[in-house]
Kinemage of the C-alpha trace (Angstrom):
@kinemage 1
@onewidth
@group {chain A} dominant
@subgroup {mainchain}
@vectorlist {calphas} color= white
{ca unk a 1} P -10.944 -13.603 14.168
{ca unk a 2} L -8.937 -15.966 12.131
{ca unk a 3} L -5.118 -15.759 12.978
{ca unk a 4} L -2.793 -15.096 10.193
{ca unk a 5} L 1.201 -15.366 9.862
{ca unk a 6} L 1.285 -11.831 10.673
{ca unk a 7} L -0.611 -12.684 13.943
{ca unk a 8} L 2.050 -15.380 14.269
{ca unk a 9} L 5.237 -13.112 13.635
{ca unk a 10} L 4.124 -10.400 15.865
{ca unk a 11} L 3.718 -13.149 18.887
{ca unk a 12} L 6.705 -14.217 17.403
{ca unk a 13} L 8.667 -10.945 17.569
{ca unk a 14} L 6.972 -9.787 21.361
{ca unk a 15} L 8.418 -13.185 23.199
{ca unk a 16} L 11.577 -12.319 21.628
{ca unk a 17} L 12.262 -8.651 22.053
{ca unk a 18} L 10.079 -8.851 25.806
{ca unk a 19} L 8.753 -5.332 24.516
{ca unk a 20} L 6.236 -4.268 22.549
{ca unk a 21} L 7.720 -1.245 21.347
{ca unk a 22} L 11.258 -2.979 20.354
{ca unk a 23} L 8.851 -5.751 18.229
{ca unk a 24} L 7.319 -2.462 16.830
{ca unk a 25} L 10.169 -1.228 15.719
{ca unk a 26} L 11.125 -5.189 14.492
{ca unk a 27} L 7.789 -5.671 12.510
{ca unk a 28} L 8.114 -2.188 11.024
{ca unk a 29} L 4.967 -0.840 12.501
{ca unk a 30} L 3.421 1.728 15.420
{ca unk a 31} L 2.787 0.511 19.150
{ca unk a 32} L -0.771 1.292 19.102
{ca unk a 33} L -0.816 -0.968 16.490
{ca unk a 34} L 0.558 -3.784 17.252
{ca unk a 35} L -1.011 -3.501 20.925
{ca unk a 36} L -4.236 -3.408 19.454
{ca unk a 37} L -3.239 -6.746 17.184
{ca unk a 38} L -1.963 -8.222 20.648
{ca unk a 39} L -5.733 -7.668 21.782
{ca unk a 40} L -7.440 -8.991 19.342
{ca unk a 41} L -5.676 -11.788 18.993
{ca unk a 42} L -5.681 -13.000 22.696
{ca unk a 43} L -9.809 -12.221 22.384
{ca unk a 44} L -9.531 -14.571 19.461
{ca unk a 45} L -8.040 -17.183 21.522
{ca unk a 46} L -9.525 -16.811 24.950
{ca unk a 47} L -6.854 -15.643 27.371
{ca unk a 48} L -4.150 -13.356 28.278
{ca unk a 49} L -0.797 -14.438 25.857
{ca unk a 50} L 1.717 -11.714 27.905
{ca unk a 51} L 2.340 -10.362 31.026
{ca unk a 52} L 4.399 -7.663 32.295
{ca unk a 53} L 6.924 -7.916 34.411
{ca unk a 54} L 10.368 -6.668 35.671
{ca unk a 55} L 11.899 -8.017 32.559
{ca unk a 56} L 9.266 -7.177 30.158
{ca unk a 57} L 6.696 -8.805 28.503
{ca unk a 58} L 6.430 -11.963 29.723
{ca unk a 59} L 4.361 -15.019 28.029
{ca unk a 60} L 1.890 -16.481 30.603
{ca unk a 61} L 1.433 -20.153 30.299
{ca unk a 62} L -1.275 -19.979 27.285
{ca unk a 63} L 1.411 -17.248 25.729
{ca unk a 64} L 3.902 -19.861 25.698
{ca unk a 65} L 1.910 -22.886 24.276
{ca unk a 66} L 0.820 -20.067 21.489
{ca unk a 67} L 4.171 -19.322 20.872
{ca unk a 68} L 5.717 -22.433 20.430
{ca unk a 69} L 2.965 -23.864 17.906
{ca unk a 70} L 3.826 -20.100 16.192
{ca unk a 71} L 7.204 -20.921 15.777
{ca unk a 72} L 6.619 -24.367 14.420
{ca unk a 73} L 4.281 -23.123 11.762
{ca unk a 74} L 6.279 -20.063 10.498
{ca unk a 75} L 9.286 -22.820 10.295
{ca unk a 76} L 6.895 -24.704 8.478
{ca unk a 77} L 6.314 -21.802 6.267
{ca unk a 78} L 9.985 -20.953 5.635
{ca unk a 79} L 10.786 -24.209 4.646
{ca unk a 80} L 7.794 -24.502 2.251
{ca unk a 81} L 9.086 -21.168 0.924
{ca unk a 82} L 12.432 -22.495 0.153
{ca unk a 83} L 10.824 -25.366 -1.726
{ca unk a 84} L 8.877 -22.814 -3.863
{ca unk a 85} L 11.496 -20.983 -4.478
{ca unk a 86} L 13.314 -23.996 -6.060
{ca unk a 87} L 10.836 -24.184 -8.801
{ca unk a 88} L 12.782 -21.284 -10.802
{ca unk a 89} L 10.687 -18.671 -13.222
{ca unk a 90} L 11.376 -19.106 -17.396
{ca unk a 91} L 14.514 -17.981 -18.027
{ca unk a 92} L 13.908 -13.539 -18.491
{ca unk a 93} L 11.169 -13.376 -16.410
{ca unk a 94} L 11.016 -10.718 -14.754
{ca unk a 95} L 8.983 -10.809 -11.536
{ca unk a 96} L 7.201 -7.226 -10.354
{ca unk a 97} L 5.561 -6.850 -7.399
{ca unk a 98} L 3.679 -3.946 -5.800
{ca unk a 99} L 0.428 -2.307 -4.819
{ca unk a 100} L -0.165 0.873 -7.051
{ca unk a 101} L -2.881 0.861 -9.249
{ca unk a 102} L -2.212 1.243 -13.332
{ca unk a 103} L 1.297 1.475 -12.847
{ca unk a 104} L 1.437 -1.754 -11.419
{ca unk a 105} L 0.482 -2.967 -14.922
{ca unk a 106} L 1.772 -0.453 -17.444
{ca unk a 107} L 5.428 -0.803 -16.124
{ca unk a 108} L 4.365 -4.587 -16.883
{ca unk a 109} L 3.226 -3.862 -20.667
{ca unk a 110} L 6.454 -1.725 -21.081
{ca unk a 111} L 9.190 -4.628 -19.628
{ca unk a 112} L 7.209 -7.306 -21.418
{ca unk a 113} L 8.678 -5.505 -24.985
{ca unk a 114} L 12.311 -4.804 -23.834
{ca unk a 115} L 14.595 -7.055 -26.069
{ca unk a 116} L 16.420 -7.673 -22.952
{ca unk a 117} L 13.521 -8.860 -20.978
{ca unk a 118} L 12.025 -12.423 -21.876
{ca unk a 119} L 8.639 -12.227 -20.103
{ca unk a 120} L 7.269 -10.721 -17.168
{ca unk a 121} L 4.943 -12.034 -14.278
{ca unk a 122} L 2.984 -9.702 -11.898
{ca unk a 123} L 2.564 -10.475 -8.241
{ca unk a 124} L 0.400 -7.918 -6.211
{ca unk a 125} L 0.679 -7.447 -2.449
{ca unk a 126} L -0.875 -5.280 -0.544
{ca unk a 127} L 1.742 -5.119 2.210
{ca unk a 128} L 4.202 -3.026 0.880
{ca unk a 129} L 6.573 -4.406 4.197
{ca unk a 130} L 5.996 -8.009 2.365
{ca unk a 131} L 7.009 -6.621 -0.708
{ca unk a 132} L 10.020 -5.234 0.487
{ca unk a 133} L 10.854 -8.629 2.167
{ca unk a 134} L 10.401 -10.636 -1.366
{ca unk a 135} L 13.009 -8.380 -3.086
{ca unk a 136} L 15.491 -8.146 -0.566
{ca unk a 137} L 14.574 -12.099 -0.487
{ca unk a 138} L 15.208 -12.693 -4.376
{ca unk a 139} L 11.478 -13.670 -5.278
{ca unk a 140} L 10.730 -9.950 -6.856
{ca unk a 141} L 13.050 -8.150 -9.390
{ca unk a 142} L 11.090 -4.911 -9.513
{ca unk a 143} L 8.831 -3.229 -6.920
{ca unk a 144} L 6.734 -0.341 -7.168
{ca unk a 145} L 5.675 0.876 -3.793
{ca unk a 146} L 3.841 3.902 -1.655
{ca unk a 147} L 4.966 4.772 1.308
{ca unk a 148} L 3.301 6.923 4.012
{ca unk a 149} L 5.819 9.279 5.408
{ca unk a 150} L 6.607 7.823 8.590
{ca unk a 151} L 10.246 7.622 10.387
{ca unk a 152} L 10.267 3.948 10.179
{ca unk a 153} L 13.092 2.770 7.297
{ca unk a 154} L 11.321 -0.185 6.067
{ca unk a 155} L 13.321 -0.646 3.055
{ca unk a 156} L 16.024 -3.340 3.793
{ca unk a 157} L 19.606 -3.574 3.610
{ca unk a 158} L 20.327 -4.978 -0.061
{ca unk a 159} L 17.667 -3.745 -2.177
{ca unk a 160} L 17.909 -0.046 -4.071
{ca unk a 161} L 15.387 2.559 -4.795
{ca unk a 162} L 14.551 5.390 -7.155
{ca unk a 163} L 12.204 8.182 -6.273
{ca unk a 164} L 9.474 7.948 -8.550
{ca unk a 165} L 7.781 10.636 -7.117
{ca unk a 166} L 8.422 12.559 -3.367
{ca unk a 167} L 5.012 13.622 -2.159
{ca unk a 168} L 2.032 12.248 -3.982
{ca unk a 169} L -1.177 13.500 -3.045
{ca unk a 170} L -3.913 11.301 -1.825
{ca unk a 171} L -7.252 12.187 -3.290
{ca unk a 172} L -11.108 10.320 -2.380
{ca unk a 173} L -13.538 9.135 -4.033
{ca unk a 174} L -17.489 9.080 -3.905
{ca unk a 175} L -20.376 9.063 -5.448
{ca unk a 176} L -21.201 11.935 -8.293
{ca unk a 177} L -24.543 12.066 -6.240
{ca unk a 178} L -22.915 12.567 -2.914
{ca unk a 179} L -23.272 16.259 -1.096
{ca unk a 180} L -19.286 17.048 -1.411
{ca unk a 181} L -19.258 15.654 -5.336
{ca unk a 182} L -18.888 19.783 -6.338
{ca unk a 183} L -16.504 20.337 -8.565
{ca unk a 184} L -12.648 21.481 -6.670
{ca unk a 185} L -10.943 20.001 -3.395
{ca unk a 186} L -12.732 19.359 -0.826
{ca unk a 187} L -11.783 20.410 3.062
{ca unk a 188} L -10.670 17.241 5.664
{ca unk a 189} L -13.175 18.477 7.917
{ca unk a 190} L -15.923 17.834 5.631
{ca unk a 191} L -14.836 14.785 4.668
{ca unk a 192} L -15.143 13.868 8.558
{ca unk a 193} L -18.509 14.753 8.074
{ca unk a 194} L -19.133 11.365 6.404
{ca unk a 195} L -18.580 7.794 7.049
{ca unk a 196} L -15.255 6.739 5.533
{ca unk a 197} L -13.987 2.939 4.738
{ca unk a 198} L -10.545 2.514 4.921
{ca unk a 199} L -8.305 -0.261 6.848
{ca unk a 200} L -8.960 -0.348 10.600
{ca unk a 201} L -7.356 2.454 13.079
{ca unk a 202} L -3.829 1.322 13.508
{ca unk a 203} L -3.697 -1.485 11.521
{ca unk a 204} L -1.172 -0.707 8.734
{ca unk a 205} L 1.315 1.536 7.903
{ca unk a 206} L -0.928 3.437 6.013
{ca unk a 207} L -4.253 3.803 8.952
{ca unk a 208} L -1.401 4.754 11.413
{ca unk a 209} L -0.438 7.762 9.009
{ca unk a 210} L -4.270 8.700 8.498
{ca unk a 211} L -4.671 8.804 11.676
{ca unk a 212} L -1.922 10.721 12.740
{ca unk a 213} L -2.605 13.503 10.196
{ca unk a 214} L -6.207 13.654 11.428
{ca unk a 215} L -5.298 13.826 14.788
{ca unk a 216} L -3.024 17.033 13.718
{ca unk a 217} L -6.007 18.599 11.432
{ca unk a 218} L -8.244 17.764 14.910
{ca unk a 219} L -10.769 15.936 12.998
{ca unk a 220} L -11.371 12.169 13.321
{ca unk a 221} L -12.887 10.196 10.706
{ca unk a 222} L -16.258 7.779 11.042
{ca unk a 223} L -15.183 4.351 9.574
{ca unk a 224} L -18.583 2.070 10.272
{ca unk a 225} L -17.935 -0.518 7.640
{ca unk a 226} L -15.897 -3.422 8.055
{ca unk a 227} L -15.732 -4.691 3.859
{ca unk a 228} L -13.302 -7.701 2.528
{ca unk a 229} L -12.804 -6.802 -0.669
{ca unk a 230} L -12.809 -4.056 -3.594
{ca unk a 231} L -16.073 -4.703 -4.865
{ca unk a 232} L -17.831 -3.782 -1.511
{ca unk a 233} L -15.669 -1.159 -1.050
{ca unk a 234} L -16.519 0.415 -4.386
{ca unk a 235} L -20.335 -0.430 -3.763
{ca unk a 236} L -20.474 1.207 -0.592
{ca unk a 237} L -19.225 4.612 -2.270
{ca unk a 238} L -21.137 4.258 -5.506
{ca unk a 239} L -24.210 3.909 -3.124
{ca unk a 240} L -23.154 7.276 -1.667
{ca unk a 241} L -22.562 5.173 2.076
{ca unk a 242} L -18.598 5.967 2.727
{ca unk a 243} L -16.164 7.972 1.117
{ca unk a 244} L -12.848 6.256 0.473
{ca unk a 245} L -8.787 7.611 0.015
{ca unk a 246} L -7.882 7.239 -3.843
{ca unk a 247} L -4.530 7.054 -5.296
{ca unk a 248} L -3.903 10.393 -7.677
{ca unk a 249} L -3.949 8.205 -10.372
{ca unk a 250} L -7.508 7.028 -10.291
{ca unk a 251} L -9.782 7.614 -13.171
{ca unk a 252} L -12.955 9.264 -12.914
{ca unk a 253} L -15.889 6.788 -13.633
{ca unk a 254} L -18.827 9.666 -15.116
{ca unk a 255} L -21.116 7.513 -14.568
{ca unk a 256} L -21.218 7.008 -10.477
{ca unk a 257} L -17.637 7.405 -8.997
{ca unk a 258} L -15.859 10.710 -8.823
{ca unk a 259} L -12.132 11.774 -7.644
{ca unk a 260} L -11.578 14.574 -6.147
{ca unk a 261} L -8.526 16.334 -3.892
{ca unk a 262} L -8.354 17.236 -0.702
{ca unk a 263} L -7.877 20.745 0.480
{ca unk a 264} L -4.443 21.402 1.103
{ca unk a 265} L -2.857 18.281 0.239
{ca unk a 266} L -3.033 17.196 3.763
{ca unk a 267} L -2.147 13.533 3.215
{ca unk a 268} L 0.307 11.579 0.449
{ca unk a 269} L 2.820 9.422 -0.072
{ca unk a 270} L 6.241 8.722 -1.493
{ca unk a 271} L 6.647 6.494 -4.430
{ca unk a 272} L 9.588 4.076 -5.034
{ca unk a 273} L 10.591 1.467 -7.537
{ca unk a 274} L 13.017 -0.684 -5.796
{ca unk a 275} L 15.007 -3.504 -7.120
{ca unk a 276} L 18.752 -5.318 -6.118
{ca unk a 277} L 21.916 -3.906 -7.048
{ca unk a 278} L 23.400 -6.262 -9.582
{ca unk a 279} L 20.654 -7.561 -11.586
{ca unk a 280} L 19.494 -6.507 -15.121
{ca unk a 281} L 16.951 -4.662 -13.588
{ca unk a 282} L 19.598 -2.602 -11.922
{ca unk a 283} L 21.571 -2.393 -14.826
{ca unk a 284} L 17.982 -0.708 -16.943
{ca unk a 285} L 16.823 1.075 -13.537
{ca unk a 286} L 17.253 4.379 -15.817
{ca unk a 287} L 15.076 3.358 -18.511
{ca unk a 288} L 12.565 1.812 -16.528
{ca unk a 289} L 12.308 4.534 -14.506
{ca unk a 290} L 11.717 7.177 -17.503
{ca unk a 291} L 9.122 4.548 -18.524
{ca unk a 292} L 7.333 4.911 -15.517
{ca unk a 293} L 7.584 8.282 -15.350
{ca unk a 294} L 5.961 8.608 -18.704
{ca unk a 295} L 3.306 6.275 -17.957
{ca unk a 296} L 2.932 8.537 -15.077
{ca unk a 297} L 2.567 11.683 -17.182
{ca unk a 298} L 0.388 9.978 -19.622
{ca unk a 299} L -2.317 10.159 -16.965
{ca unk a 300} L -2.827 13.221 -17.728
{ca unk a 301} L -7.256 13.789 -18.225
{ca unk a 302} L -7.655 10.694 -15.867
{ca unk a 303} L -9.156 13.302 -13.651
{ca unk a 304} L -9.843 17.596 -12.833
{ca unk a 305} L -7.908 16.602 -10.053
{ca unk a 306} L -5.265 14.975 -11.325
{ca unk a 307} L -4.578 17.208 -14.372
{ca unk a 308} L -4.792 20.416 -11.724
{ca unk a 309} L -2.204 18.863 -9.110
{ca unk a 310} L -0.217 17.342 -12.175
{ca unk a 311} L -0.602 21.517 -13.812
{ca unk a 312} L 1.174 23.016 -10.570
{ca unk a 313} L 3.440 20.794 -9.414
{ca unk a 314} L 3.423 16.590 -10.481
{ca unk a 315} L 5.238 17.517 -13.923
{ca unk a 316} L 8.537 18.890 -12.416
{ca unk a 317} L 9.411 16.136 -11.313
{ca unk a 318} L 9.502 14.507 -14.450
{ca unk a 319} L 13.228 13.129 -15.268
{ca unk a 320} L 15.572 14.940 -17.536
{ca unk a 321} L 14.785 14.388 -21.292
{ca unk a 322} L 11.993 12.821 -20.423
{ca unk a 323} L 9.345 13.754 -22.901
{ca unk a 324} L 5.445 14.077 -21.505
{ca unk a 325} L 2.852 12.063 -23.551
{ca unk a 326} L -0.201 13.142 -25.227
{ca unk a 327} L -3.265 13.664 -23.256
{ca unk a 328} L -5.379 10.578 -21.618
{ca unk a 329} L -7.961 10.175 -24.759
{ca unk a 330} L -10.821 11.564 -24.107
{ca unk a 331} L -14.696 10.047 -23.700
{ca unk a 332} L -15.464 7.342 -20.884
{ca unk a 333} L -12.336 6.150 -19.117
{ca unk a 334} L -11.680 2.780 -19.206
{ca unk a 335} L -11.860 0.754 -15.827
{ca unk a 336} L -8.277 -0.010 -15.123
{ca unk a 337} L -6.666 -3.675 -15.511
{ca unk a 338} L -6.688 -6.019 -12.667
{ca unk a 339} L -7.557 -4.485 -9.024
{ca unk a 340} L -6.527 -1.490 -6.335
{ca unk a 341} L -4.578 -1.109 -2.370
{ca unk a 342} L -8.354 -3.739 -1.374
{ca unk a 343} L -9.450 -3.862 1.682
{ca unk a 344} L -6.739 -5.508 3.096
{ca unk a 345} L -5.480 -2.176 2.433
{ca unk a 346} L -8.052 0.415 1.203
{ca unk a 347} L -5.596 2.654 0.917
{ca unk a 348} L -5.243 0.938 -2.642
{ca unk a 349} L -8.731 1.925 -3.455
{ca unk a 350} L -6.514 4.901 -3.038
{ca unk a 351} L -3.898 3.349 -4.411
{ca unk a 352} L -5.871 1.729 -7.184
């Protein structure tokens, strides 16, 4: 396994806090997760890093070297960071991050023709923690985000939110060939029935969630593939080999891919634009938020699924005055702009 910066900060945060659930609670993620990042990461590098002891986690000697050269290169990062950051964006550029499919891009479109808005320039993460970080940070303006319901806050002191939407479902996709392609939602049990690619168990925010509302439903779910990106994730379906989670918002592709819901609405997530008090962005948060929420609406024939959910309950929860758009135009759907939640987070396949 290569170690990444998150490796880093998480060795980082355990010789600090001595505890692995306090640097849970620090990084913004579960225990079993970050215990099962603390094993892979001392397999990766050939020894125990902690011990336990009286006091807590303790690093052994190995721990400690690992540590150190941690610290030194997230320093090194920071400062690099700060020299980045120097190099200001054209004056009115507007910087939105985020993770969530079309809306990612069609909040984009709409900002880029706002007289008060000069330009705009997208920058995709699929850590919605990371996003978070840049806006509380100053290097986002605008951030669209999904969040699993878990009790973690992870939205930091200084930066503002609007509720986009409370509870969106999570639908899946798979191949129009595949056994459970019939037409209406589909049970979580027989979606167990299947392999499934996703992130890891425990990984992210999002696997932690999955698994946690499998656990409750008393199914668990057969992930076998281990892709890198979009395109094999999107393969593997299309070749009827895994199912996948898919945002709402995910167009139907007639020819191979289908979305469909899942019985009972079992999993979903919140979704946010956040932003810093103080800033134009703040000052339009109203407008931009009826934008979105139009954009939202306009989805509308993007799927059966979709339109159903959006027929019972999404609509409601449009804003005041705002007005909904026509229908999505019908024949083929178009294959949406840029990418969706990867693998580093197949939850944007979902959220895609």
């Amino acid at each position: 396994m290569e170690l990444e910066l998150r490796h880093l900060r998480a060795l980082v945060a355990i010789a600090d806090t001595h505890s692995l659930v306090r640097a849970a609670k620090v990084l913004h993620v579960s225990q079993p997760a970050l215990s099962g990042l603390l094993r892979r990461v001392e397999r990766s590098v050939g020894g125990l890093l902690f011990a336990r002891s009286p006091t807590g986690c303790v690093p052994t000697a190995l721990g400690a070297d690992v540590v150190a050269d941690a610290r030194a290169v997230l320093a090194g990062m920071s400062a690099l960071t700060d020299r980045i950051g120097e190099r200001r964006e054209p004056s009115g550029t507007l910087r939105v991050g985020g993770y969530c499919g079309f809306l990612h891009l069609a909040v984009s479109r709409w900002l880029r023709d706002q007289p008060w808005c000069g330009s705009v320039s997208v920058h995709e993460d699929q850590d919605e923690t990371g996003t978070l970080a840049s806006v509380a940070a100053g290097a986002l303006d605008l951030a669209l985000v999904y969040l699993p319901p878990l009790p973690d806050r992870i939205v930091p002191d200084g930066v503002e939110s609007v509720v986009v939407h409370p509870r969106e479902p999570v639908f899946v996709i798979l191949a129009r060939s595949h056994p459970l392609a019939r037409p209406g939602a589909i049970p979580l049990a027989d979606i167990a029935e299947y392999p499934w690619v996703d992130d890891p168990p425990w990984t992210t925010r999002w696997s932690a969630y999955l698994q946690g509302v499998c656990r409750r439903h008393g199914v668990a779910l057969d992930q076998p593939h281990r892709p890198q990106c979009l395109a094999t994730v999107l393969d593997l379906v299309r070749e009827g080999m895994a199912l996948a989670p898919a945002l709402a918002t995910r167009e139907d592709r007639r020819d191979d891919i289908v979305v469909r819901a899942i019985e009972g609405a079992p999993l979903w997530q919140e979704l946010r634009l956040c932003y810093r008090p103080g800033t134009v962005v703040a000052e339009r948060i109203g407008e931009i938020h009826h934008a979105v929420a139009r954009a939202y609406a306009g989805r509308r024939g993007c799927s059966a699924a979709f339109d159903q959910w959006w027929h019972e309950r999404g609509r409601d929860l449009l804003p005041t005055g705002c007005a909904t758009p026509p229908r999505h135009p019908a024949g083929p759907p178009q294959r949406p702009a840029g990418h969706p939640h990867p693998i580093g987070d197949p939850n944007q396949l979902a959220r895609g």
